[in-house]
C-alpha positions in Angstrom: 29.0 12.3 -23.7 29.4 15.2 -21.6 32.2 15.5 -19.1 31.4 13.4 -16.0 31.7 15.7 -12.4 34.4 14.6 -9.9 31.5 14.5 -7.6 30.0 12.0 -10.0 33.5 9.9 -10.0 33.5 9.9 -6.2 29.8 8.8 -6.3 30.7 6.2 -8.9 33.2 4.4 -6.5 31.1 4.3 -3.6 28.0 2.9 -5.5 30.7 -0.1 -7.0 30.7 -1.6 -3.4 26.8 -0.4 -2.2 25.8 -2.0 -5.7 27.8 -5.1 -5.9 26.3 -6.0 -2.5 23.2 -5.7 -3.6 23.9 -7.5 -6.9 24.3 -11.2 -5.0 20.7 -12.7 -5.8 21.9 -15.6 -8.5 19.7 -16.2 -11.3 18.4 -13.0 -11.9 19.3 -9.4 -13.5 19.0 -6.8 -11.0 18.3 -3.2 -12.7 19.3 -0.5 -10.2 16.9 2.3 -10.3 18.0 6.1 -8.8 15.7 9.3 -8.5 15.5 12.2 -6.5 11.6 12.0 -4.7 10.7 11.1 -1.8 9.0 7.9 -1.2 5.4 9.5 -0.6 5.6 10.9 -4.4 2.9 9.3 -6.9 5.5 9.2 -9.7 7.6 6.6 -7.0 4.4 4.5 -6.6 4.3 4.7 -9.9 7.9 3.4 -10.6 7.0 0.7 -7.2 4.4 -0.2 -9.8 6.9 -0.8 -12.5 9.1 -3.2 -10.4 6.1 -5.2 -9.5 5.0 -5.4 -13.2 8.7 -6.8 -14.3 9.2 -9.2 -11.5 6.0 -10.4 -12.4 6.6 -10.7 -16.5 10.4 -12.3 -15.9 9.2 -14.4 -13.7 11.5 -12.7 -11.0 14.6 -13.2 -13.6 14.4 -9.1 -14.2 14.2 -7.2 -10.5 14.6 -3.6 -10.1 16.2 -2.1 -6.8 14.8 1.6 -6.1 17.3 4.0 -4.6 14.5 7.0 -3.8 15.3 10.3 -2.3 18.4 11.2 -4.2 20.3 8.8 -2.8 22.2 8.0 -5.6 22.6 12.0 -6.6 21.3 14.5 -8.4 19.1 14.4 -11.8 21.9 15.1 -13.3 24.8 13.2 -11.6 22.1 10.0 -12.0 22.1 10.7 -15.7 25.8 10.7 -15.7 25.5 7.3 -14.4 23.2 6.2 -16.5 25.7 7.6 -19.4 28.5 5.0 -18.0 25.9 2.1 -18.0 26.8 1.9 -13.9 23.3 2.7 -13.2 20.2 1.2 -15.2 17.4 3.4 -15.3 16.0 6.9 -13.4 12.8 9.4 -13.7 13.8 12.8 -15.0 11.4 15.8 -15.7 11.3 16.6 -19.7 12.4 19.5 -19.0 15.7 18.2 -17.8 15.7 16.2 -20.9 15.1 19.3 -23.5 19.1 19.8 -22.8 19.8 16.4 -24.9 16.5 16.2 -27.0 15.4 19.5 -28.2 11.9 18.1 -28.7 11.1 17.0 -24.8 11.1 21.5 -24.6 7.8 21.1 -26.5 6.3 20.1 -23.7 7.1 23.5 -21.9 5.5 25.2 -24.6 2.0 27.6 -22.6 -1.2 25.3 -23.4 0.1 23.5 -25.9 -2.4 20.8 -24.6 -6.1 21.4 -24.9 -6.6 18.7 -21.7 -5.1 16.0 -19.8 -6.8 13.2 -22.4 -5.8 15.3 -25.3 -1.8 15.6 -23.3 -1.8 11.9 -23.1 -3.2 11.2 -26.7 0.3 12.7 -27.9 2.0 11.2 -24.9 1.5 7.9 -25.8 0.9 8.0 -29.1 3.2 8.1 -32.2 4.6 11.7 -31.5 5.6 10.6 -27.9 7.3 7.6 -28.4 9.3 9.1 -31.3 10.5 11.4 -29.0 11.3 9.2 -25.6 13.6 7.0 -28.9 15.7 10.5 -29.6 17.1 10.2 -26.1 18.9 6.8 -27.2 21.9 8.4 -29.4 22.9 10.4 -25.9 22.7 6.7 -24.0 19.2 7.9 -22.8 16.0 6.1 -23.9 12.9 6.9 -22.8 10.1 3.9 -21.3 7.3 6.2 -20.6 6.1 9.2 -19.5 4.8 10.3 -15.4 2.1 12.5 -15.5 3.7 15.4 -13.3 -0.1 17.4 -13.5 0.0 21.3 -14.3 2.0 23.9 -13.4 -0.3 27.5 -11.7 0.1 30.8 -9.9 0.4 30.9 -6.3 1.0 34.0 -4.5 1.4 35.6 -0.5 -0.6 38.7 -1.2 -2.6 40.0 -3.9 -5.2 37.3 -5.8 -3.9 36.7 -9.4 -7.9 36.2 -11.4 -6.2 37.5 -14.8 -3.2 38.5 -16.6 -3.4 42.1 -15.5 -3.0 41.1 -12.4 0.5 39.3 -12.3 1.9 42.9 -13.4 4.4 44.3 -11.3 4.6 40.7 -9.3 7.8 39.2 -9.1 7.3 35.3 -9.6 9.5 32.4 -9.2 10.3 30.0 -11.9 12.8 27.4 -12.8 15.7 28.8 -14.4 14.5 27.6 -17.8 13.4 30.2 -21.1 10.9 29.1 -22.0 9.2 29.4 -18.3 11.1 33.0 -17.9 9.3 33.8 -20.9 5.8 32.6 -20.1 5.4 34.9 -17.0 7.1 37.9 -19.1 4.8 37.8 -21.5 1.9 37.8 -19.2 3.1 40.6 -17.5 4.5 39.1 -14.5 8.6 39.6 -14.0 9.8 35.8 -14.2 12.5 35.6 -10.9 14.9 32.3 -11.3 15.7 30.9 -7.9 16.6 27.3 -6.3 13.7 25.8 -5.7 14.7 25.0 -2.0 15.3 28.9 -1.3 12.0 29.9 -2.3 9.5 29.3 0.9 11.9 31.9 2.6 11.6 34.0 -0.5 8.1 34.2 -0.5 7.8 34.3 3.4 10.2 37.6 3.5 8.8 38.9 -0.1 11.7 38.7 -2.1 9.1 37.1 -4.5 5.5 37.6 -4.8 4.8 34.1 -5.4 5.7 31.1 -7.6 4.0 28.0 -9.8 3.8 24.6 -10.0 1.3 21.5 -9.4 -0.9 21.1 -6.1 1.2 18.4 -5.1 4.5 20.5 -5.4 2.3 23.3 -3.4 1.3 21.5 -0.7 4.3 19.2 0.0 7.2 22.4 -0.3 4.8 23.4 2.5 3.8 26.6 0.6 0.6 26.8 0.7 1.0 27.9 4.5 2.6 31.3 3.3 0.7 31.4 0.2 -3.1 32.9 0.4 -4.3 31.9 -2.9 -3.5 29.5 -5.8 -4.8 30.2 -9.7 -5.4 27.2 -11.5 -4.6 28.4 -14.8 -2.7 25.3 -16.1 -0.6 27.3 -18.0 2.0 24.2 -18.8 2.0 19.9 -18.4 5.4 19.0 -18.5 5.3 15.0 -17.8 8.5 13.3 -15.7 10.2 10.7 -18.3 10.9 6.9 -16.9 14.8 6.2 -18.8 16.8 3.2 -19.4 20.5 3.8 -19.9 21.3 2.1 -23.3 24.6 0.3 -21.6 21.8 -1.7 -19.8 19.2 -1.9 -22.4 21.8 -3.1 -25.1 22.5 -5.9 -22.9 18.8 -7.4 -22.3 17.2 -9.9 -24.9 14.7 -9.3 -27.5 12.1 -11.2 -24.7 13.8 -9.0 -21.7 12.7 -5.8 -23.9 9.7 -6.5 -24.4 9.4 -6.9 -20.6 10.4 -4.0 -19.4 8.3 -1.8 -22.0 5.2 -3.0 -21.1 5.8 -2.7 -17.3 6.7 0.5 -18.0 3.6 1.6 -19.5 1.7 -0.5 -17.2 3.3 1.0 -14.5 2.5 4.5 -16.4 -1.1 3.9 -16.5 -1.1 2.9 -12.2 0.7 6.0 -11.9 -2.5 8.5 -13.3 -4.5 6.9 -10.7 -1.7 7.8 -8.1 -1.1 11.4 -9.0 -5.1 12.1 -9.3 -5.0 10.8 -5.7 -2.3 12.8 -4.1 -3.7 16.2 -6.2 -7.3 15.9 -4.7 -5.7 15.5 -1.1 -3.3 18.4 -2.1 -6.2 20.6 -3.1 -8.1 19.2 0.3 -5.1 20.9 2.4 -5.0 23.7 1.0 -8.9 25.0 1.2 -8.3 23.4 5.4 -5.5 25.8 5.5 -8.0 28.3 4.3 -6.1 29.3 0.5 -8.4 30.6 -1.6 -8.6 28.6 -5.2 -9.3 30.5 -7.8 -10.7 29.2 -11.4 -9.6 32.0 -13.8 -10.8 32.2 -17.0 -7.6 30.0 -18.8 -8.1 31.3 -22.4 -6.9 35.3 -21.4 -3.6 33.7 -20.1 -3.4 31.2 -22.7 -3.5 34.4 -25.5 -1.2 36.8 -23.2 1.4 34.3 -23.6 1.3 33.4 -28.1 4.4 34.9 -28.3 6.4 32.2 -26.2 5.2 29.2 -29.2 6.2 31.7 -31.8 9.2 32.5 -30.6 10.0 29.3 -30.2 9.1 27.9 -33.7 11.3 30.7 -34.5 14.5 29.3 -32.9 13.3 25.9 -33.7 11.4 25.9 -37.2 12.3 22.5 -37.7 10.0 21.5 -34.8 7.4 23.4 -36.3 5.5 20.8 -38.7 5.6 18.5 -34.6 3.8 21.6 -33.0 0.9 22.0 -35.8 0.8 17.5 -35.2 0.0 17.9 -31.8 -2.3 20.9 -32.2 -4.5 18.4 -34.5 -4.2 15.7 -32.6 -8.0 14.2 -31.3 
């Protein structure tokens, strides 16, 4: 287990008396639920969705109690919790996992997915699940995945139609590799900054623009500094729904069974949900007057062949999972 924050200690003893209070319904097994969106989010409709589901299947002998809007901490000070079986279960980004599981940075990789149905054929299908299980020897297991949509170019000045055209740009990503090397190898010069630094950045051009999903775009407020948006779809990293294995250990065979199939239940509400809040996204955007361009995907998808092969490089033993998704139907 990694070495748990003071900040996470502090937290700890504070959530003892918030939890215990809430922990007074008799008859019933309460599973305390942290993440860090906001209530509006489609992924927390989705996990709203979950809570009905279980309630339902239990018979209200399983509840789950949402603490929303980092309430509870960070990503990572929730996992932390998780860790030390105070808190039950949270909803990550794959990305955060790759730093446990190796395999959830597969997701990452530039279109490694043809589509969204081919994306969710590996999802939830054999390859997926054998990856949400890895999580479980760090205390970590994985219910199901969030669709999280597809990450594109948005910049202030200067229209981004192909690869050529990111040169010389600085853009914002995530302070992961695999994302610095994506927009490297398209020509663009990756910039890694906090996410909640970067409308300023963009505002006073210390970047030229940024990526992520329309409802990311429209909800950081962006797209008002932002003329136009790219939808290349260059990567669909899902969020991942976890159960700390201090909890799960302690349910029964029957409570199990329970809580996986409101999780992909609630999974499955949760499509319907982000499809929603990305056509409203895309509705405020054009009203603000950004103009969407529809690129031609297959130029940025072979600018960037390096960052799979440099990966199977570092990671040859993920190789053989790679060519399985690839051939996936």
């Amino acid at each position: 287990m990694k070495h748990i924050s003071l900040k996470s200690i502090i937290l700890l003893a504070i959530l003892i008396v918030v939890l215990s209070s809430c922990n007074n319904e008799s008859g019933s097994k309460v599973m305390y639920l942290g993440h860090t969106l906001p209530q509006t989010h489609p992924v927390h409709k989705g996990i709203i969705e979950f809570q009905k589901a279980l309630a339902k299947k239990s018979n209200g002998t399983l509840k789950v109690k949402i603490f929303p809007d980092a309430q509870l901490g960070s990503e990572r000070e929730v996992l932390e919790l998780l860790q030390i079986g105070s808190v039950a279960a949270t909803k990550v980004s794959a990305a955060t996992m790759s730093n446990f599981v190796p395999e959830y940075s597969l997701f990452g990789i530039p279109y490694l997915f043809r589509d969204k149905q081919h994306q969710f054929n590996v999802l939830e299908g054999e390859i997926g699940k054998s990856i949400l299980e890895k999580g479980s020897k760090f205390w970590l297991r994985g219910l199901c995945y969030y669709d999280a949509g597809s990450r594109s170019f948005y910049t202030k000045d200067k229209a981004i139609r192909t690869p050529e055209d990111l040169e010389g740009l600085k853009i914002r990503v995530m302070n992961n590799q695999m994302a610095i090397n994506m927009v490297n190898s398209m020509g663009g010069s990756a910039t890694p900054l906090a996410y909640g630094e970067l409308y300023t950045a963009i505002q006073q051009g210390v970047v030229d623009g940024a990526e992520n999903n329309p409802p990311s775009f429209v909800s950081s407020n962006h797209y008002e500094i932002s003329k136009y948006y790219t939808l290349d779809q260059h990567s669909s990293v899902p969020d991942v729904l976890l159960i700390g294995t201090k909890y799960w250990d302690k349910l029964s065979d029957q409570e199990k069974v329970w809580v996986q199939e409101a999780a992909d239940e609630s999974a499955q509400a949760q499509k319907v949900f982000w499809n929603a809040s990305v056509e409203a996204s895309m509705a405020t955007a054009k009203q603000a007057g950004v103009e969407i361009i529809i690129p031609e995907k297959s130029l940025f998808a072979e600018k960037s062949k390096s960052v799979l092969e440099n990966f199977v490089k570092e990671y040859p033993e993920l190789a053989p999972i790679v060519n399985q998704i690839k051939n996936k139907d």
